[in-house]
C-alpha atoms as one frame of an Amber mdcrd trajectory, in Angstrom:
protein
 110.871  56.159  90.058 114.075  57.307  92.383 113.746  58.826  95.778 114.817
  62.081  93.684 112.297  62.160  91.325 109.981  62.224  93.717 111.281  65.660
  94.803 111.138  67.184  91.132 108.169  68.506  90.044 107.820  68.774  85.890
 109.949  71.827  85.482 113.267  70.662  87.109 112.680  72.306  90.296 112.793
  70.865  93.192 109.679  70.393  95.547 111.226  72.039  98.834 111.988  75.531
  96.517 108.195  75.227  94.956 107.431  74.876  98.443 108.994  77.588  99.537
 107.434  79.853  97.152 104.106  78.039  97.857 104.592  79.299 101.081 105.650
  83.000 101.042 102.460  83.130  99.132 100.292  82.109 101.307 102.172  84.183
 104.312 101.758  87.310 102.437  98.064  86.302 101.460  97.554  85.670 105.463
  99.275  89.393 106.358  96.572  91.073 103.915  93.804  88.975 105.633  94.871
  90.130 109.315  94.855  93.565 107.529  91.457  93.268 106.386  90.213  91.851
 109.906  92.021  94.608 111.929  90.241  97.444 109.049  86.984  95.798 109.355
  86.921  95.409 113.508  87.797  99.136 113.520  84.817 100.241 111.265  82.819
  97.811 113.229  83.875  99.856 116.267  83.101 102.847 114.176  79.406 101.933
 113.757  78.729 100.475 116.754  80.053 103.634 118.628  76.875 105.124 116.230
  74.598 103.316 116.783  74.385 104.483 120.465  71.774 107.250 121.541  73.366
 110.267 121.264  73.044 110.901 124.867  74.842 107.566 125.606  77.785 108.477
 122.986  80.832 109.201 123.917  81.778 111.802 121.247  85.819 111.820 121.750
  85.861 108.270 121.530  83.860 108.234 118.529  86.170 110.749 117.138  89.618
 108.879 117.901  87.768 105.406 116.440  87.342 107.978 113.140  90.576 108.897
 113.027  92.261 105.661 113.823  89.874 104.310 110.836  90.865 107.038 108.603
  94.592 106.311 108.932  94.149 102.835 108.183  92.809 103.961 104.681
C-alpha cells in the first residue's frame, strides 16, 4: 500500500476533506452544547434566585434572570 492510499478512505475521498467535514461536525455539535450550558446556568440562576425566602429575594433581579431566560427560548 502507497503513501497515497493511505490518505483515501473507500469512497475516493481523501482523508484531510473527510476530516474536514469530521470536524465542522463536531464544531457545530460543540456550539449547541455551549448553548445548552449557557440555557441551563441561566434557569439554574432562575431557581436558585427562588429558592430564597421571599424576604431575602431580590425581586428585580429575579425578574431580569426571567426575562434574560425567556429570550433565550
Amino acid at each position: 500500500m502507497g503513501l497515497k492510499d493511505r490518505f483515501r478512505n473507500s469512497t475516493g475521498l481523501s482523508t484531510a476533506v473527510d476530516l474536514r467535514r469530521r470536524i465542522k461536525v463536531l464544531e457545530d455539535e460543540v456550539q449547541e452544547c455551549r448553548a445548552l450550558s449557557l440555557r441551563l446556568a441561566e434557569l439554574t440562576d432562575v431557581v436558585t434566585e427562588l429558592l430564597l425566602p421571599v424576604a431575602q429575594r431580590d425581586q428585580a433581579r429575579l425578574e431580569e434572570l426571567l426575562e434574560r431566560y425567556h429570550r433565550s427560548l
